[in-house]
mmCIF file of the N, C-alpha and C atoms, coordinates in Angstrom:
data_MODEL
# 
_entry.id   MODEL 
# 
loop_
_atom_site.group_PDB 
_atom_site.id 
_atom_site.type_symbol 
_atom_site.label_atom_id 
_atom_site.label_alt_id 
_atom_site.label_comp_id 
_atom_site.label_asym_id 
_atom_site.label_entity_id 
_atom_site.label_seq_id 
_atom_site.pdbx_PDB_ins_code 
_atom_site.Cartn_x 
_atom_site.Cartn_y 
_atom_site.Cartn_z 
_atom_site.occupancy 
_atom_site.B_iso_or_equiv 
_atom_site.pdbx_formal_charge 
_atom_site.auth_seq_id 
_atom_site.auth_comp_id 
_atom_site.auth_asym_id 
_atom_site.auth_atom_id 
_atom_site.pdbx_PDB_model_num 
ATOM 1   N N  . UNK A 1 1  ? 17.251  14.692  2.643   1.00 0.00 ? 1  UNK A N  1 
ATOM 2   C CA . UNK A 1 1  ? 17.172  14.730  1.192   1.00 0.00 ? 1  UNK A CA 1 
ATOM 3   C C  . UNK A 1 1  ? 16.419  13.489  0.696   1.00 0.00 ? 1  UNK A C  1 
ATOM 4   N N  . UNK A 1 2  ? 15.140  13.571  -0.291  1.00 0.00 ? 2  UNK A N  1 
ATOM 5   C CA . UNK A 1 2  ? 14.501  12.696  -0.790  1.00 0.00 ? 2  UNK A CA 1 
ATOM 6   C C  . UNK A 1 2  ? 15.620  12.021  -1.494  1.00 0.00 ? 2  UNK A C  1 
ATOM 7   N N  . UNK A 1 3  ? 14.748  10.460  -1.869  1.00 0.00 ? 3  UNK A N  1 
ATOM 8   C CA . UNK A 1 3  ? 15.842  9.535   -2.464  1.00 0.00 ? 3  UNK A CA 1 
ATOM 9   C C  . UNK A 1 3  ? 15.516  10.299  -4.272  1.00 0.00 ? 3  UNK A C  1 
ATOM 10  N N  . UNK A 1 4  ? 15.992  9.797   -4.939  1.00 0.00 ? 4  UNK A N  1 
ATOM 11  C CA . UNK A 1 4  ? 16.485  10.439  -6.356  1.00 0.00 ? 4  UNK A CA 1 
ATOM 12  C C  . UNK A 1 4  ? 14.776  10.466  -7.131  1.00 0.00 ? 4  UNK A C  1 
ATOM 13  N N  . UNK A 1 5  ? 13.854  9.930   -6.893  1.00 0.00 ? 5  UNK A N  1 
ATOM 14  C CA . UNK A 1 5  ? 12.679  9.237   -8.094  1.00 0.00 ? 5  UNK A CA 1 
ATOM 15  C C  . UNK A 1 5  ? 11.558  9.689   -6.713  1.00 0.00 ? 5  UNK A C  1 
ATOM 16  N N  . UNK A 1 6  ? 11.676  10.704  -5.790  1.00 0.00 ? 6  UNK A N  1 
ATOM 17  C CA . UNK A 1 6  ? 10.824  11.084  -4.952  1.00 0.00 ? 6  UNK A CA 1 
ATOM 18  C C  . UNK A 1 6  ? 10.856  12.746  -4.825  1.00 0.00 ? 6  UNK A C  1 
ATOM 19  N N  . UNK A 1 7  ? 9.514   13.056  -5.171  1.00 0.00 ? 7  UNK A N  1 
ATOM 20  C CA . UNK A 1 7  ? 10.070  14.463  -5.172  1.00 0.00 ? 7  UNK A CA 1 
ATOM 21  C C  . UNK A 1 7  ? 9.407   14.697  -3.845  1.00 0.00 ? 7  UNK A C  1 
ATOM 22  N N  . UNK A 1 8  ? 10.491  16.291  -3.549  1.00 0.00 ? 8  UNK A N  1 
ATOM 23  C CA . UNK A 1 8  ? 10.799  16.874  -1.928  1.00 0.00 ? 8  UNK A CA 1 
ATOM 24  C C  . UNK A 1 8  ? 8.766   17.320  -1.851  1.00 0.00 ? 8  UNK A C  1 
ATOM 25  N N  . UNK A 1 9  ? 9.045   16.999  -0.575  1.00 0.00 ? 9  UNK A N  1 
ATOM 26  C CA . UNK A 1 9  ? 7.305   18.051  0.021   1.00 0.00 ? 9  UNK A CA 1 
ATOM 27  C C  . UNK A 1 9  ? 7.696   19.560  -0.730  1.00 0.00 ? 9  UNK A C  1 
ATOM 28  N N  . UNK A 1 10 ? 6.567   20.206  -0.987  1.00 0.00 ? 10 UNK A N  1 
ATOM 29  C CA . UNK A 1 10 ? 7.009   21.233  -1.143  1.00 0.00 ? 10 UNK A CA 1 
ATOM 30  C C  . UNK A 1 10 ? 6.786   22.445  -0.084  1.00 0.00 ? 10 UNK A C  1 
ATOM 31  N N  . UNK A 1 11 ? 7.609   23.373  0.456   1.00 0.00 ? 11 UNK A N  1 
ATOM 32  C CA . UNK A 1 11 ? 7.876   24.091  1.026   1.00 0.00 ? 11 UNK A CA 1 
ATOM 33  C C  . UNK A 1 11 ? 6.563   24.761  1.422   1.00 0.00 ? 11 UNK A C  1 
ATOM 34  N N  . UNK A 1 12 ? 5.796   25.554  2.479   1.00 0.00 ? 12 UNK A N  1 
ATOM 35  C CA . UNK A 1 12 ? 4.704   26.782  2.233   1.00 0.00 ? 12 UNK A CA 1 
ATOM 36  C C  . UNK A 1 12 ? 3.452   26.104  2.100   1.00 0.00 ? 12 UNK A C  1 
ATOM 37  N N  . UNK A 1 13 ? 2.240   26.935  2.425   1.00 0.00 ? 13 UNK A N  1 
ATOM 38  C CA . UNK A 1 13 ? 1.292   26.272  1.807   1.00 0.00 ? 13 UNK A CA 1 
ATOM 39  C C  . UNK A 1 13 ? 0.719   25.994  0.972   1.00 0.00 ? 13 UNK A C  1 
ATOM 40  N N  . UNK A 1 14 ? 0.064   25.270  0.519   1.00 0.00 ? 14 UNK A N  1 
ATOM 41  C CA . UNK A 1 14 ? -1.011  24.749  -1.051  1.00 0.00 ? 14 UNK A CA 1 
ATOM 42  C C  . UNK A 1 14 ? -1.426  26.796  -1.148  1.00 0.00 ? 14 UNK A C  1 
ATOM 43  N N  . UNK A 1 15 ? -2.228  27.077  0.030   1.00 0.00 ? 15 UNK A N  1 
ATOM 44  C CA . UNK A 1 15 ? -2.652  28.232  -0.692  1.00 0.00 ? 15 UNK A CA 1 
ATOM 45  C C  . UNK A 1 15 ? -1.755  29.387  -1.559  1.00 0.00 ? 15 UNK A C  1 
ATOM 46  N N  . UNK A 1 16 ? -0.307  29.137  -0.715  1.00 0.00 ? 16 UNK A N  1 
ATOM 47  C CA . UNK A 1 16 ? 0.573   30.638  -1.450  1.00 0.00 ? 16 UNK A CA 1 
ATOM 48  C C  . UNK A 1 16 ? 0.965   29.825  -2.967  1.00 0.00 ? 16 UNK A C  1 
ATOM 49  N N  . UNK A 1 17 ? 1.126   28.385  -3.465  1.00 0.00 ? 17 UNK A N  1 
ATOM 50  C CA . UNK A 1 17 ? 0.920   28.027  -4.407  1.00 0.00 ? 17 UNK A CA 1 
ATOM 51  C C  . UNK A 1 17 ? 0.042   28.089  -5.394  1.00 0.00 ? 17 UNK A C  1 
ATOM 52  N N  . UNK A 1 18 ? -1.095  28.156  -4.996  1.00 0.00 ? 18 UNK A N  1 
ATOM 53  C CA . UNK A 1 18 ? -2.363  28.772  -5.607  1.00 0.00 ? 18 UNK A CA 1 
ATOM 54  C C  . UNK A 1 18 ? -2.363  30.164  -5.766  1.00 0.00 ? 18 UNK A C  1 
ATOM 55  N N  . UNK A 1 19 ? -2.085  30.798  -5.148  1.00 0.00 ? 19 UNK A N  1 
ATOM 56  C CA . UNK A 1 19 ? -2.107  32.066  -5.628  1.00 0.00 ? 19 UNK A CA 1 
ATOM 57  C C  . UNK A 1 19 ? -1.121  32.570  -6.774  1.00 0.00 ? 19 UNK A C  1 
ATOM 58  N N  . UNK A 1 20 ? -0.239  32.019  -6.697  1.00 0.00 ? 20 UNK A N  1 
ATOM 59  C CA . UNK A 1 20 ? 0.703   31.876  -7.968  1.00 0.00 ? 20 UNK A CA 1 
ATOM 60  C C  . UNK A 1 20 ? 0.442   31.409  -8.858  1.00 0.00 ? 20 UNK A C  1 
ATOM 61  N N  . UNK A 1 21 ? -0.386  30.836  -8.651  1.00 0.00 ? 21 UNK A N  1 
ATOM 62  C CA . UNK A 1 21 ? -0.831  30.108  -10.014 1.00 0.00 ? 21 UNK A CA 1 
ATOM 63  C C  . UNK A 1 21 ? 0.208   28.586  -10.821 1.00 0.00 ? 21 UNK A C  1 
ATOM 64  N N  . UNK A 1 22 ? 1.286   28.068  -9.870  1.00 0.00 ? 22 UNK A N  1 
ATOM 65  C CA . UNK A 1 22 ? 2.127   27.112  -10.203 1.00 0.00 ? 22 UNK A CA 1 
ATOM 66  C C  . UNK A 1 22 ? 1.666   25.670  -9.318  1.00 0.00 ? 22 UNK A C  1 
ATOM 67  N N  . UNK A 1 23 ? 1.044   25.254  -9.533  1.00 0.00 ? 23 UNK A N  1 
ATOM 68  C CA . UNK A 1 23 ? 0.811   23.781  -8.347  1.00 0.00 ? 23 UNK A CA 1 
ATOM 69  C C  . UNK A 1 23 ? 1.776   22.809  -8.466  1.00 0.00 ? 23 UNK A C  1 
ATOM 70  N N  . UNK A 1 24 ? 2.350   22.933  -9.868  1.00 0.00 ? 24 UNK A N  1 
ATOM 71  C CA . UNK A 1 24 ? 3.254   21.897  -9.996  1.00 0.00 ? 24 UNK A CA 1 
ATOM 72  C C  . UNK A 1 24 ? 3.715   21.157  -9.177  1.00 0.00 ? 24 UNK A C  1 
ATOM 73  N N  . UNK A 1 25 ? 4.685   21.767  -8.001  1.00 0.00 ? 25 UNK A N  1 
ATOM 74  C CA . UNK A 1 25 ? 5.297   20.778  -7.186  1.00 0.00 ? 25 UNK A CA 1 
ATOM 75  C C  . UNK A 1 25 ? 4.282   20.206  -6.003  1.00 0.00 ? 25 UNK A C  1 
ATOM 76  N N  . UNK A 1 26 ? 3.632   20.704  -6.295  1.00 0.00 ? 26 UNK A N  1 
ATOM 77  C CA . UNK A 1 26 ? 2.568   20.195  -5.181  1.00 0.00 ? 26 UNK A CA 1 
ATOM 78  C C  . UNK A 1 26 ? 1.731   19.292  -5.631  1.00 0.00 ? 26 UNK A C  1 
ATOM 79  N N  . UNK A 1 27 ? 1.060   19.135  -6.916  1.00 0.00 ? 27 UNK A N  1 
ATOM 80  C CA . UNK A 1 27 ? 0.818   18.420  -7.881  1.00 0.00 ? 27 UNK A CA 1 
ATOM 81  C C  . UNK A 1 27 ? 2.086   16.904  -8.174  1.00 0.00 ? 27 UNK A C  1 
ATOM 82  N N  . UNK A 1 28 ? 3.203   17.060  -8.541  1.00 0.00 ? 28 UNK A N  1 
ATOM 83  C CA . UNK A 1 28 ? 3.679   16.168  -8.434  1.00 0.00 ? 28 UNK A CA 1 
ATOM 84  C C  . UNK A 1 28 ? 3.827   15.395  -7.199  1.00 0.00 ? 28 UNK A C  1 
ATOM 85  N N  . UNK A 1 29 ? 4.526   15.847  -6.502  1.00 0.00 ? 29 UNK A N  1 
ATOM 86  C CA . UNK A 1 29 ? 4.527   15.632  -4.613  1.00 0.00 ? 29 UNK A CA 1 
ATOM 87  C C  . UNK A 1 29 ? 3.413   15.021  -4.220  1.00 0.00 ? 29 UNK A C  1 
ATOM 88  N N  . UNK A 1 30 ? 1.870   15.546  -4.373  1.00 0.00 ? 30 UNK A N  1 
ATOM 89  C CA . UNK A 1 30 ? 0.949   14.753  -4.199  1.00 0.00 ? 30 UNK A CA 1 
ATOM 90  C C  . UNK A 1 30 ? 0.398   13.336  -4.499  1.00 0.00 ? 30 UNK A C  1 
ATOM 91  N N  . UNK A 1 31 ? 0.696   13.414  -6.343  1.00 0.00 ? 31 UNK A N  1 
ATOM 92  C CA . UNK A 1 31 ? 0.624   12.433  -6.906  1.00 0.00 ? 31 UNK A CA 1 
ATOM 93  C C  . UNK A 1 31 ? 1.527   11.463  -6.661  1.00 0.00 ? 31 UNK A C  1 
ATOM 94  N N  . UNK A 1 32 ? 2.560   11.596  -6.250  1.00 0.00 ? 32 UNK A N  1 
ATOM 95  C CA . UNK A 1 32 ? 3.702   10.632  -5.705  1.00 0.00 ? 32 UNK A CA 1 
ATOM 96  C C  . UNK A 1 32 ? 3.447   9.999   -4.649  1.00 0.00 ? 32 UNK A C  1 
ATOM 97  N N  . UNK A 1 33 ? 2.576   10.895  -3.604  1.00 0.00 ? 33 UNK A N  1 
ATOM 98  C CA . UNK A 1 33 ? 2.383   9.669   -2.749  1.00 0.00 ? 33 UNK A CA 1 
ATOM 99  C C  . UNK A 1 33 ? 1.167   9.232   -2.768  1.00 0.00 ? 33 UNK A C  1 
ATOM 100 N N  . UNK A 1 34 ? -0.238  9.552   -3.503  1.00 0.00 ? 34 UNK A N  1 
ATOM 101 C CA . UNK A 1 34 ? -1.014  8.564   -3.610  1.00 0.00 ? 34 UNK A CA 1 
ATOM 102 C C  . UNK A 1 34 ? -0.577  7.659   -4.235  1.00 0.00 ? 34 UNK A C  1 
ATOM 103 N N  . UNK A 1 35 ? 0.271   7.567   -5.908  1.00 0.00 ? 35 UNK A N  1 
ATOM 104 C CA . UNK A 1 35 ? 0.929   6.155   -5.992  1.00 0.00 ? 35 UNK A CA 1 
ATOM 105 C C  . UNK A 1 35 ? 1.608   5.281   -4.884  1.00 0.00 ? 35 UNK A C  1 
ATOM 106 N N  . UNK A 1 36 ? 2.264   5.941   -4.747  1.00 0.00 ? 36 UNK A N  1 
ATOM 107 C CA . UNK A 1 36 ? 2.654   4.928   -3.347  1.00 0.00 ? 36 UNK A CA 1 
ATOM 108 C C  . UNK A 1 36 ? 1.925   4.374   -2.407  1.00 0.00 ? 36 UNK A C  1 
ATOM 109 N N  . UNK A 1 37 ? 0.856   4.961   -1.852  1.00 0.00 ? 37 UNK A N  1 
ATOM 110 C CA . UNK A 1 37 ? -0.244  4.061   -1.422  1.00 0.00 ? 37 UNK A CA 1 
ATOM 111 C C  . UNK A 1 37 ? -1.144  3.259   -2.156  1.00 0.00 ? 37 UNK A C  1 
ATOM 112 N N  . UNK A 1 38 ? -1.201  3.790   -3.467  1.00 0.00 ? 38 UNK A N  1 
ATOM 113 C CA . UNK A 1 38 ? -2.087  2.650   -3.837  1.00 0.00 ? 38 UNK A CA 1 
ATOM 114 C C  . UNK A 1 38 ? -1.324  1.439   -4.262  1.00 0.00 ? 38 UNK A C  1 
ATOM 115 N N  . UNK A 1 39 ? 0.143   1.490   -4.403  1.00 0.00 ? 39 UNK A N  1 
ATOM 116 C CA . UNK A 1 39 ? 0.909   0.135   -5.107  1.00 0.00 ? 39 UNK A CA 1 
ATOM 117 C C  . UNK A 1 39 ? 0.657   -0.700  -3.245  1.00 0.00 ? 39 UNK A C  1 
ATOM 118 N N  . UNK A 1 40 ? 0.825   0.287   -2.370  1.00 0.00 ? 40 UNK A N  1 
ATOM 119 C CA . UNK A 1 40 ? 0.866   -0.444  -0.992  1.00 0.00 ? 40 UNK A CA 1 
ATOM 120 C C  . UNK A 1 40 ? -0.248  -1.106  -0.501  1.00 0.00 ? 40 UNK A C  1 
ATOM 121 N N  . UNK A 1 41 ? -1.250  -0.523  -0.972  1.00 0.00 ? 41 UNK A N  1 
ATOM 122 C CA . UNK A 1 41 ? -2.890  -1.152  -0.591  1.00 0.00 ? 41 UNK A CA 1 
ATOM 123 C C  . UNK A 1 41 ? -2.910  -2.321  -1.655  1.00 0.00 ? 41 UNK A C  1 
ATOM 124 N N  . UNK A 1 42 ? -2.434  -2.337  -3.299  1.00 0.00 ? 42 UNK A N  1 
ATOM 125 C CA . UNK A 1 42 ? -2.276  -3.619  -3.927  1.00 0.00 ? 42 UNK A CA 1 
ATOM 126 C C  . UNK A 1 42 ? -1.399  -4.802  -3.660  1.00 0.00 ? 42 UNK A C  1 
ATOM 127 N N  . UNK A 1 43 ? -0.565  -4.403  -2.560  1.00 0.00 ? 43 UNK A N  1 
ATOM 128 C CA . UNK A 1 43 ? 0.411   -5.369  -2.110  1.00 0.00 ? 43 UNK A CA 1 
ATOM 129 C C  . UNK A 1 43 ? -0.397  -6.136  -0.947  1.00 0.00 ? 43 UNK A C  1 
ATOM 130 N N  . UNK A 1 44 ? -1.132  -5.582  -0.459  1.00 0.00 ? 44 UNK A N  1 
ATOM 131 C CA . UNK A 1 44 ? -2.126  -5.886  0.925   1.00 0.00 ? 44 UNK A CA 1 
ATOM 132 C C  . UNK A 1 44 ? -2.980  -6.725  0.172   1.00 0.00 ? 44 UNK A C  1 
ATOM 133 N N  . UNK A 1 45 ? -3.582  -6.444  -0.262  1.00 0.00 ? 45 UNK A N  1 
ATOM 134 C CA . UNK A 1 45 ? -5.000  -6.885  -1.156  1.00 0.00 ? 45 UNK A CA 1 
ATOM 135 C C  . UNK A 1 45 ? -4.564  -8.141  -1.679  1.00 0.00 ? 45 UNK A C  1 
ATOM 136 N N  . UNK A 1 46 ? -3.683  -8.488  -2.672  1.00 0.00 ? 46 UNK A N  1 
ATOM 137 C CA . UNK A 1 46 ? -2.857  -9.632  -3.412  1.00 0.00 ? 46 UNK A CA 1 
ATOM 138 C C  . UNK A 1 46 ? -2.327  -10.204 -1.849  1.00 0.00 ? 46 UNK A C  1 
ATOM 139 N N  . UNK A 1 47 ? -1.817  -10.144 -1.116  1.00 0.00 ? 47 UNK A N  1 
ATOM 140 C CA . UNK A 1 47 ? -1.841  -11.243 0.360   1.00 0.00 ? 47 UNK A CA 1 
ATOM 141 C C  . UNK A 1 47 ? -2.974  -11.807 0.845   1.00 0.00 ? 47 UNK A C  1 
ATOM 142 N N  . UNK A 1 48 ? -3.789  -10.763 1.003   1.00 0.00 ? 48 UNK A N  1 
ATOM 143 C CA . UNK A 1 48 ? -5.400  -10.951 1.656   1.00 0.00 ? 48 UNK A CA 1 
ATOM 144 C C  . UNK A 1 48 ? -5.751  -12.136 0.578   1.00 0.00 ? 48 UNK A C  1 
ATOM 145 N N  . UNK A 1 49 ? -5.894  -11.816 -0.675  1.00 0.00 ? 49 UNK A N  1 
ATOM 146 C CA . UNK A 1 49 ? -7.129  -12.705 -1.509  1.00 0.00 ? 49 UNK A CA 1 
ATOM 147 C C  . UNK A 1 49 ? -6.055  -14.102 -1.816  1.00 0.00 ? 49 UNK A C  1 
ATOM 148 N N  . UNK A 1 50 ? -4.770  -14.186 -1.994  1.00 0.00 ? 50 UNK A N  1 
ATOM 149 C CA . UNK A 1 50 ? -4.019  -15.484 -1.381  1.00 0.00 ? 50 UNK A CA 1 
ATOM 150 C C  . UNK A 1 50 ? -4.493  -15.852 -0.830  1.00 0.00 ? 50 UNK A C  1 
ATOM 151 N N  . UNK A 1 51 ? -4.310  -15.634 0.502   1.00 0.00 ? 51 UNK A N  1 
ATOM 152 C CA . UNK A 1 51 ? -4.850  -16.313 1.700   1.00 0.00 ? 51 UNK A CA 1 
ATOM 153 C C  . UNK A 1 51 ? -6.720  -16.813 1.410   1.00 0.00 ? 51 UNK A C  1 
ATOM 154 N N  . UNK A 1 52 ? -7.255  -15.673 1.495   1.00 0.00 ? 52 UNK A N  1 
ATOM 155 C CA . UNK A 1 52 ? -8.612  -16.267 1.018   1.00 0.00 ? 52 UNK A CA 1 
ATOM 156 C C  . UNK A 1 52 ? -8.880  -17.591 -0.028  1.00 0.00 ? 52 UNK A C  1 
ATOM 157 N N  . UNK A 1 53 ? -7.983  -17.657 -0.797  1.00 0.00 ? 53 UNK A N  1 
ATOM 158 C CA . UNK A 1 53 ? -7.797  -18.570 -2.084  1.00 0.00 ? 53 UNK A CA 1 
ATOM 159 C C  . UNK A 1 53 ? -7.462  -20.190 -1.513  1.00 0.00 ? 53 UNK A C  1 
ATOM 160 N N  . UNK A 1 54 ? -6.670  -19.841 -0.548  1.00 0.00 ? 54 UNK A N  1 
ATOM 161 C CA . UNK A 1 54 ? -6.042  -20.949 -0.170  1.00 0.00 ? 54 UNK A CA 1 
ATOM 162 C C  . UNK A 1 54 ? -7.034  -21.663 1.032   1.00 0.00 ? 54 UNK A C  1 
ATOM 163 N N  . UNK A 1 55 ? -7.481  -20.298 1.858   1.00 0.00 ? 55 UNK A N  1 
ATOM 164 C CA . UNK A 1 55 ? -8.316  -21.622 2.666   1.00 0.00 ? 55 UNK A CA 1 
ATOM 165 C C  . UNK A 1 55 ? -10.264 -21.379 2.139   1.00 0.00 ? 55 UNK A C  1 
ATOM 166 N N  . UNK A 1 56 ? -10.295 -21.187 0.724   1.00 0.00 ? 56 UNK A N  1 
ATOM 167 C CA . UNK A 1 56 ? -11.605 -21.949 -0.357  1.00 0.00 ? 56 UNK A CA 1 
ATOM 168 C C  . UNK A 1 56 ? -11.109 -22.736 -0.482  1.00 0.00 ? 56 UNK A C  1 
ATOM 169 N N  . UNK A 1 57 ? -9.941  -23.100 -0.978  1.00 0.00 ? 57 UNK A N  1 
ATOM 170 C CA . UNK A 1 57 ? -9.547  -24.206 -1.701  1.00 0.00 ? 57 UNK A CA 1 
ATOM 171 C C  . UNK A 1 57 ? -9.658  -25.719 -0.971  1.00 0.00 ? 57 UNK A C  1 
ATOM 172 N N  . UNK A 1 58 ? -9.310  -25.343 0.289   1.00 0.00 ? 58 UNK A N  1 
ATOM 173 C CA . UNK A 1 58 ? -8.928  -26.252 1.470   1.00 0.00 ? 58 UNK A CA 1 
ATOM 174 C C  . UNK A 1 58 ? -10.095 -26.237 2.541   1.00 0.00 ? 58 UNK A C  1 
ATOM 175 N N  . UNK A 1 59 ? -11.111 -25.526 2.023   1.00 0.00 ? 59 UNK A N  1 
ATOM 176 C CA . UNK A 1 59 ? -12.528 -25.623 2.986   1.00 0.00 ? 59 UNK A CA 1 
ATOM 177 C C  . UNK A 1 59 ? -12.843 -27.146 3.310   1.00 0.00 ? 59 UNK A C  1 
ATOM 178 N N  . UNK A 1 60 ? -12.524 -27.999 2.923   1.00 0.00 ? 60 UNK A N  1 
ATOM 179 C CA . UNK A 1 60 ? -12.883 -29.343 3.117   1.00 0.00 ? 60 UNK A CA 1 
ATOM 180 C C  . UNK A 1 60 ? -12.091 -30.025 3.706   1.00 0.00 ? 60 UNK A C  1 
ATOM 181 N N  . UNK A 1 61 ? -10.416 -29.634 4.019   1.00 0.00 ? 61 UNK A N  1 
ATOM 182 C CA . UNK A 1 61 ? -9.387  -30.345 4.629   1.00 0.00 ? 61 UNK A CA 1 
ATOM 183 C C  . UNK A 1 61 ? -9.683  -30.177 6.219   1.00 0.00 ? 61 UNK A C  1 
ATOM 184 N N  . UNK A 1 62 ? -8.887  -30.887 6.669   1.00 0.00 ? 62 UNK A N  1 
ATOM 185 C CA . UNK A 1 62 ? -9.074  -31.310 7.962   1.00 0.00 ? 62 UNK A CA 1 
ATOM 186 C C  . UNK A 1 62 ? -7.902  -30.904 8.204   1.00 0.00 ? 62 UNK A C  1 
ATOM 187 N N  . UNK A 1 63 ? -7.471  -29.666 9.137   1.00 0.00 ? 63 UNK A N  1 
ATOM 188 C CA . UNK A 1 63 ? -6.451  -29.156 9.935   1.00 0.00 ? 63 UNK A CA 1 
ATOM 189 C C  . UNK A 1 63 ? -6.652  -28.749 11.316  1.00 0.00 ? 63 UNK A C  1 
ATOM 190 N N  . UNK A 1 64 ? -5.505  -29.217 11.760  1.00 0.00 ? 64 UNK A N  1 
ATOM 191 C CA . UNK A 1 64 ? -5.644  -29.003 13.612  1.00 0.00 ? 64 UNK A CA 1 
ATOM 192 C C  . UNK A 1 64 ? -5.651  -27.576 13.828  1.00 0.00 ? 64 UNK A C  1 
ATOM 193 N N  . UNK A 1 65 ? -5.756  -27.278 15.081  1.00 0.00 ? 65 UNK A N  1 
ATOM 194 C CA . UNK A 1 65 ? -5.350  -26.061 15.481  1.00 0.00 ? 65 UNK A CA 1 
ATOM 195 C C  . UNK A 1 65 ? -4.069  -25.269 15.350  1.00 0.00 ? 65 UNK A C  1 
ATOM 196 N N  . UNK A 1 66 ? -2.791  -26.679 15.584  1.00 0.00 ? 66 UNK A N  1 
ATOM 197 C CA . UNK A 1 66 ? -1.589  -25.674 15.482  1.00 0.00 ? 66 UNK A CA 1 
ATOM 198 C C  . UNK A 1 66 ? -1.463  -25.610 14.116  1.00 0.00 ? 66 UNK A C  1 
ATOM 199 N N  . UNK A 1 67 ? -1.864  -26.449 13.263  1.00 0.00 ? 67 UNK A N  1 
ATOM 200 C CA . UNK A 1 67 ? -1.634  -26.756 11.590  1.00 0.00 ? 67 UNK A CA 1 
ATOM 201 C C  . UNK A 1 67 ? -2.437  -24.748 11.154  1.00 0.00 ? 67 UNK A C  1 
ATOM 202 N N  . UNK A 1 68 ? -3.616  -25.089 11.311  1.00 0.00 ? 68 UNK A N  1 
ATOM 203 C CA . UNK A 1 68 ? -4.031  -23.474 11.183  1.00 0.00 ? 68 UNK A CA 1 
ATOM 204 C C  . UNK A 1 68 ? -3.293  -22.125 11.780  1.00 0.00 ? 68 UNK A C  1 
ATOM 205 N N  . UNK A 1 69 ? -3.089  -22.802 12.870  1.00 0.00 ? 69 UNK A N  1 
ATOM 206 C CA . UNK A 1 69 ? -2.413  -21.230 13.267  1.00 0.00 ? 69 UNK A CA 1 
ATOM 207 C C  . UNK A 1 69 ? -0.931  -21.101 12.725  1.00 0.00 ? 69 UNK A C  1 
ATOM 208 N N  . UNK A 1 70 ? -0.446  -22.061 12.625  1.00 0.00 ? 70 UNK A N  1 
ATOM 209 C CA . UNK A 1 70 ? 1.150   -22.169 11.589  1.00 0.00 ? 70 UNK A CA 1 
ATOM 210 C C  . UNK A 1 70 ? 0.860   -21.254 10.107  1.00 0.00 ? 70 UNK A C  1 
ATOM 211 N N  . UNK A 1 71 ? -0.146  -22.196 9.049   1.00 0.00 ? 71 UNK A N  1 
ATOM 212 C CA . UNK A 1 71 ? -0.301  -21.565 8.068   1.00 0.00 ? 71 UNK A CA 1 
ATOM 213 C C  . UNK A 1 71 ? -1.171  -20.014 8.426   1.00 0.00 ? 71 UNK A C  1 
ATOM 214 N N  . UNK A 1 72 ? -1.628  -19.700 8.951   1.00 0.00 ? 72 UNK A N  1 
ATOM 215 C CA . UNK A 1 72 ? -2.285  -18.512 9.250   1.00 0.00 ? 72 UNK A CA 1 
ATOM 216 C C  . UNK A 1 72 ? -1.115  -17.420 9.251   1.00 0.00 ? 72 UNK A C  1 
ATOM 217 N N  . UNK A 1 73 ? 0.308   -17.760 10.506  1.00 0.00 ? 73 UNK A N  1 
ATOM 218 C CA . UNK A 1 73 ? 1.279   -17.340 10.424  1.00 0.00 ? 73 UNK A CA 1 
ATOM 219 C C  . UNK A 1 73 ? 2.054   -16.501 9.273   1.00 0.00 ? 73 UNK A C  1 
ATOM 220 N N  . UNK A 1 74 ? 1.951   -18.093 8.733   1.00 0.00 ? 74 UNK A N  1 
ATOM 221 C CA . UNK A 1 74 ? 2.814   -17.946 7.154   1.00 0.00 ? 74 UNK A CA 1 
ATOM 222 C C  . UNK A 1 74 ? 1.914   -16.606 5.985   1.00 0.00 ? 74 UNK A C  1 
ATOM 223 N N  . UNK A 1 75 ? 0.522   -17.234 6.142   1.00 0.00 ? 75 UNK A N  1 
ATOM 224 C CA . UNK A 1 75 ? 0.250   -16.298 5.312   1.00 0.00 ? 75 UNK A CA 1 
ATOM 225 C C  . UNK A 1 75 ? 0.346   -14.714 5.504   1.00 0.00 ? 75 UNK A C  1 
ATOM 226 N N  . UNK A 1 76 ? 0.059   -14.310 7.139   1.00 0.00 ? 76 UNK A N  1 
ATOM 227 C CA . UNK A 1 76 ? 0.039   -13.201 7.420   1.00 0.00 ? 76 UNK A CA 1 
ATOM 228 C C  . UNK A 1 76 ? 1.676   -12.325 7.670   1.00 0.00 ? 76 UNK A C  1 
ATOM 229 N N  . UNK A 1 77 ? 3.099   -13.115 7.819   1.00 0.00 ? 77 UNK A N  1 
ATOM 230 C CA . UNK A 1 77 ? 4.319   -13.415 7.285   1.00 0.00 ? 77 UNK A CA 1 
ATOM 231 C C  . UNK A 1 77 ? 4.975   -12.314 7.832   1.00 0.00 ? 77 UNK A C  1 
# 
């Protein structure tokens, strides 16, 4: 059972939906999980350009190897 704010796959295929002429649940269902990937690809993206941010910022500092691979760590988390 989906959690409460997820609607179920829907049953059958897209086509016997189409022929009915109702897409609805397939339509919602769909749209539910491209949101969900795209909030997930913006959660990726906002880490990535952090990280990018942080070592522009620090292009000029002087860090060792383990110092980089520590924060590298952290950022990738």
């Amino acid at each position: 059972m989906p959690p409460a704010n997820r609607p179920e796959k829907p049953k059958g295929e897209l086509k016997e939906y189409h022929s009915n002429g109702d897409l609805t649940e397939w339509l919602d269902w769909y749209l539910y999980c491209l949101k969900k990937s795209l909030l997930t690809i913006e959660t990726t993206l906002q880490k990535i350009l952090r990280k990018t941010e942080f070592w522009k910022i620090h292009e000029h500092t002087v860090f060792n190897e383990r110092q980089r691979l520590v924060l590298n760590k952290l950022f990738d988390g």
